[in-house]
C-alpha angles and dihedrals in degrees: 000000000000113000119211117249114249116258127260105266135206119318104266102180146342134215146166095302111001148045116215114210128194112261130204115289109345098341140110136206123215112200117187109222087200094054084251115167108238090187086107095050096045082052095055087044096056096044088048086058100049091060098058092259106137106246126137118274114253120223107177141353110210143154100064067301106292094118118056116192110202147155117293113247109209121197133064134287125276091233089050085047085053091039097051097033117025093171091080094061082115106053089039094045085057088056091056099056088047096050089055092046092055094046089044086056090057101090099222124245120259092236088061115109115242127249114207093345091297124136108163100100151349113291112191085199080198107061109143138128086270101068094032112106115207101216126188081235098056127281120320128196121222135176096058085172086115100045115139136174097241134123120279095245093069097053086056079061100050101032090047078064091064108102121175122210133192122204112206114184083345091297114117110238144207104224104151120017127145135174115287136251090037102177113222119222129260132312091042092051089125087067128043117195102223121194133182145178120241145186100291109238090019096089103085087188093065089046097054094039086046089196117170107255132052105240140125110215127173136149108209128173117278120265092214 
């Protein structure tokens, strides 16, 4: 007996490339708006999964793929926890570098395309709070479109570029900073989160990304 498919629900989020609608129990649908097939990054994803790396399960690619149907993911984001509370950069910053030692121990696929030559391991190339989901179940990582097989080391260098702004009454704003090179606390002592603050409109990464709180954050390896 065939089962109709749920409906599309209501319109949950939107980002660069893609809405994501509510369907049906548990699940998400993630819809391209550029016709973009998302079959490479629900591979990623599931590979991801079966190795124990917290990414949301995938239950269908359709569409030519430009549709993924996948687990949904409930909690806030890592970058509204640090909005709304900025006393917990710390404990979230910890996360972070959890959440990059974990990837950089998944040997990457051989089918997986290189970044900078580098083959030793999964690198997200997008790992920041904002696509960080607090879960009641522990963080889960979400937006695998820029995974690569590289070396860790390379993905310190790319993530440390993310800078998040915030725009109050058009006028750029300050809003977390801290001192840099913060050292997290063991067990993370391979990693540091560092933050600064910077000269507000000069970052044209945060005006291309165009995120929601003026912050650079990185972790980056220890210098020892």
């Amino acid at each position: 007996m065939l089962h109709a498919m749920p409906e599309l629900g209501p319109l949950l989020a939107s980002g660069r490339d893609a809405d994501i609608f509510a369907y049906g129990p548990g699940l998400v649908v993630r819809r391209s708006r550029l016709g973009h097939s998302m079959e490479r990054e629900a591979k990623v994803m599931q590979y991801v999964a079966a190795r124990g790396f917290p990414a949301p399960r995938v239950e269908d690619v359709r569409a030519g793929g430009t549709e993924l149907i996948m687990e949904r993911i409930d909690g806030a984001t890592m970058l509204d926890v640090l909005f709304r509370r900025p006393w917990t950069l710390r404990r979230n910053a910890a996360r972070l570098a959890t959440l990059h030692k974990r990837l950089h121990e998944i040997a990457a696929p051989g089918w997986l395309e290189s970044f900078l030559g580098g083959n030793a391991c999964i690198v997200h190339l997008d790992l920041h709070p904002l696509n960080v989901i607090l879960s009641p179940n522990g963080p889960v990582l979400l937006d695998w479109t820029n995974a690569r097989a590289g070396a860790a080391g390379a993905e310190d260098r790319e993530d440390s570029r993310v800078s998040l702004v915030h725009e109050r009454d058009g006028i750029e704003e300050l809003v977390l900073a801290a001192e840099a090179a913060t050292r997290t606390s063991a067990p993370h002592e391979s990693s540091r989160v560092c933050t600064a603050s910077f000269a507000l409109g000069s970052s044209s990464t945060s005006r291309r990304m165009s995120l929601p709180l003026v912050t650079l954050m990185m972790v980056c390896p220890d210098s020892g």
